[in-house]
N, C-alpha and C positions, 0 to 999 in steps of 0.2 A: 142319802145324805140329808141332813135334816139342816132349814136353814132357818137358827136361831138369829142368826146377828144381822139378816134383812133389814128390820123394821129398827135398829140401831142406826146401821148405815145413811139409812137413808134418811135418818133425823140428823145426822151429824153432815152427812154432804147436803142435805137442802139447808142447813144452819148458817154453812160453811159458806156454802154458793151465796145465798143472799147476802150473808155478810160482807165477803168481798167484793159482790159486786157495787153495794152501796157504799162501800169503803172508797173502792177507784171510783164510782160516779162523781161523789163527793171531792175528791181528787181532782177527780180530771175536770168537774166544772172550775174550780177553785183557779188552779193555773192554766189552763185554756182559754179562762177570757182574758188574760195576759194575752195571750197566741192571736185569738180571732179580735181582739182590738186593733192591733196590729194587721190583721188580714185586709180589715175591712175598714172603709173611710170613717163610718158612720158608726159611730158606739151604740148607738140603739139595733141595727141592723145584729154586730157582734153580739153582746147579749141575747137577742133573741135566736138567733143560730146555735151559742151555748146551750141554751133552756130546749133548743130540738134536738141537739145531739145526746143531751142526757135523759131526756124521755125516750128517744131511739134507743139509747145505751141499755136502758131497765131492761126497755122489752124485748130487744133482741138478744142479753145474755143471759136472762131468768127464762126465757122462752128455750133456749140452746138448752140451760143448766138444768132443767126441770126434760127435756127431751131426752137428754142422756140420763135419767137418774135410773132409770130400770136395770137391774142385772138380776141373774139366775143362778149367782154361786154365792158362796157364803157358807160353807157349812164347819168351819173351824174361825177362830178370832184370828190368825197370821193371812187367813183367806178376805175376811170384812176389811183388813186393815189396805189389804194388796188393793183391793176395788174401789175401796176408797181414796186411798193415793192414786189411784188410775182417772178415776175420774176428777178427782181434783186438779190433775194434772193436764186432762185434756180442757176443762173449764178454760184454768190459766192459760194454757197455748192460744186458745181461741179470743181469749181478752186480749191479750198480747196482738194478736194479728190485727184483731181491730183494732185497736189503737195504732197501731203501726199506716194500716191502711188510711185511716185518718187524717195522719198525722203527713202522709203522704200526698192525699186531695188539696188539704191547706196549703200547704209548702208550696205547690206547683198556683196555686191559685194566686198567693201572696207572689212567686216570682214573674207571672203574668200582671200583676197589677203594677209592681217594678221596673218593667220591660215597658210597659205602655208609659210610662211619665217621663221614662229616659228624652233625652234631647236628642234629635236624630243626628246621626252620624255626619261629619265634617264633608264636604264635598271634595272630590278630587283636585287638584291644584293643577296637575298637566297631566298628558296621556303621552304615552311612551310606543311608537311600532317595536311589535314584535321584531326581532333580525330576520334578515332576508334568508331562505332554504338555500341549499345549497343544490344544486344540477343535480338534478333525477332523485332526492331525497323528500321521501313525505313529510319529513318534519322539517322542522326549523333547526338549524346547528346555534346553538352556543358555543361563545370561547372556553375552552377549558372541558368540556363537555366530550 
């Protein structure tokens, strides 16, 4: 099987890949420093976390996208087109997750910064004895119980 649409493929998925992935970088710094302003006290701090995560972003999706770009079939166009959609499609699942993952680090990070400025908790006003056991019973009886 002769594999003419190889060297197609793989100009349209490295086209594709870069594409998208500088499409969501662009993206995702764009409304994320909305997000990490918010996370973080310090706007300079935010910012510069943005500017890591999308340098992170390049290298670790073009690095993934460019890893998976090899395949060994292709020898009709309904074939280039299936490989194609396959790996475009594993690309996407894999942006997706990271982003997701993300998106998941921030949130718990932001609800620990939340957590610590809260006012601590009101103190108890009285204390109440448990009711007394009843004869040869391990536990406590309650009424109604």
């Amino acid at each position: 099987m002769k594999d003419n649409y190889l060297v197609p493929i793989y100009l349209a998925y490295s086209a594709s890949a870069i594409g998208l992935t500088v499409w969501l970088a662009r993206s995702l710094f764009r409304d994320g420093a909305v997000f990490l302003a918010d996370v973080f006290d310090q706007p300079e701090i935010g910012q510069a976390v943005n500017r890591l995560l999308v340098t992170g972003f390049y290298m670790l999706n073009l690095g993934y996208a460019f890893a998976i770009l090899k395949t060994n079939r292709a020898g009709t166009a309904t074939d280039a087109f299936e490989v194609l959609a396959a790996k475009l499609g594993i690309l996407l699942l894999s942006l997706a997750l990271i982003h997701f993952v993300n998106l998941f680090v921030f949130t718990r990070i932001r609800r620990h910064r939340e957590m610590a400025s809260l006012e601590p908790p009101v103190a108890p006003q009285r204390w109440v004895a448990p009711p007394p056991a009843a004869p040869g019973a391990a536990f406590p009886t309650y009424p109604g119980r």
